[in-house]
N, C-alpha and C positions, 0 to 999 in steps of 0.2 A: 668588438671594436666600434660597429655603430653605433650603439649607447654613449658609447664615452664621446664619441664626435658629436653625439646630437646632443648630450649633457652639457658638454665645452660652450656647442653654437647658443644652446636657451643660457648660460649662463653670462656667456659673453653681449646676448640682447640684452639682457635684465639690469645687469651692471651697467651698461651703454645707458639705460634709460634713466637709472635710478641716479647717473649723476649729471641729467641732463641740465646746463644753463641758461637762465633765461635770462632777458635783457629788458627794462621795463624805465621808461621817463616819469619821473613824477613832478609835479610843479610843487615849485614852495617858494611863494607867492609872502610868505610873510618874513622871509629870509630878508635882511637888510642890510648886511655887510660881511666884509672878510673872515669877522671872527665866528658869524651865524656858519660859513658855509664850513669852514673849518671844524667846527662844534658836529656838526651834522657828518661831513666824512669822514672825522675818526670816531665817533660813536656807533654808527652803523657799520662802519666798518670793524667791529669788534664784535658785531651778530654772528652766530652760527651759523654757516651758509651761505653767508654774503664775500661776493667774490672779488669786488671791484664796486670803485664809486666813486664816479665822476661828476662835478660839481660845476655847472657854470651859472657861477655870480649873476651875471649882466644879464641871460635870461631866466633867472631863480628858476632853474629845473635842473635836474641829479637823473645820471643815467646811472641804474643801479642792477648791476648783474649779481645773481645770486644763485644756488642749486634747490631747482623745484622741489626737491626729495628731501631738505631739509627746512628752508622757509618758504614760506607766501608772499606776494606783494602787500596785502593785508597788514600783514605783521611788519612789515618795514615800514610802513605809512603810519602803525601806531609806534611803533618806537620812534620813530619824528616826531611824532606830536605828544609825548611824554618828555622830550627836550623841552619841548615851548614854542614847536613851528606847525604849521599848517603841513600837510600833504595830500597835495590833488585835491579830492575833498571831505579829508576826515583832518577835522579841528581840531589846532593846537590845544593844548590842555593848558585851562586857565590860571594855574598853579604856575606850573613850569613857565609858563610866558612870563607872568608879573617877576619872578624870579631872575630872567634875563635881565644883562647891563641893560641899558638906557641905549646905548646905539643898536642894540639888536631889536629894540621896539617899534613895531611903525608908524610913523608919525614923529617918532622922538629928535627925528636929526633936526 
């Protein structure tokens, strides 16, 4: 009967950890309007892992909670910047950028 209570408790830790979430701000600084942030929270939000994603416009940063057992922050700063947007500080991909509307470019308004 011990074993099965001490198996119960390490499984019950394990699983506690492995869907542990994290909460992480990233800036995105070359984001430039409604449709940029738009673009950005339903593409990350369609990651593996990724739990929630909060976007505000006016100070281009994105609170982005996600399960550490599944992504990285890493990984969600390069899937931004395969959109065409900067993140914190791994640069948009120069592809993807030119390929944005014209109001999503900075400088272009």
């Amino acid at each position: 009967m011990k074993k099965i209570v001490l198996l119960s408790i390490i499984l019950f830790v394990g699983f506690a950890c492995s869907s542990a979430v994290a909460k992480s701000e990233i800036k995105l600084e070359t984001m430039a309007c409604e449709m940029c942030a738009t673009t950005i929270e339903d593409e990350i939000s369609k990651l593996k892992g990724v739990v929630k994603v909060e976007i505000d416009e006016e100070n281009k940063t994105g609170i982005f909670s996600y399960r550490t057992s599944v992504i990285d922050l890493a990984t969600i700063e390069q899937a931004i910047a395969k959109l065409g947007y900067s993140a914190n500080d791994t640069e948009a991909d120069p592809a993807a950028y030119e390929a944005l509307e014209s109001c999503c470019q900075i400088g272009s308004k």
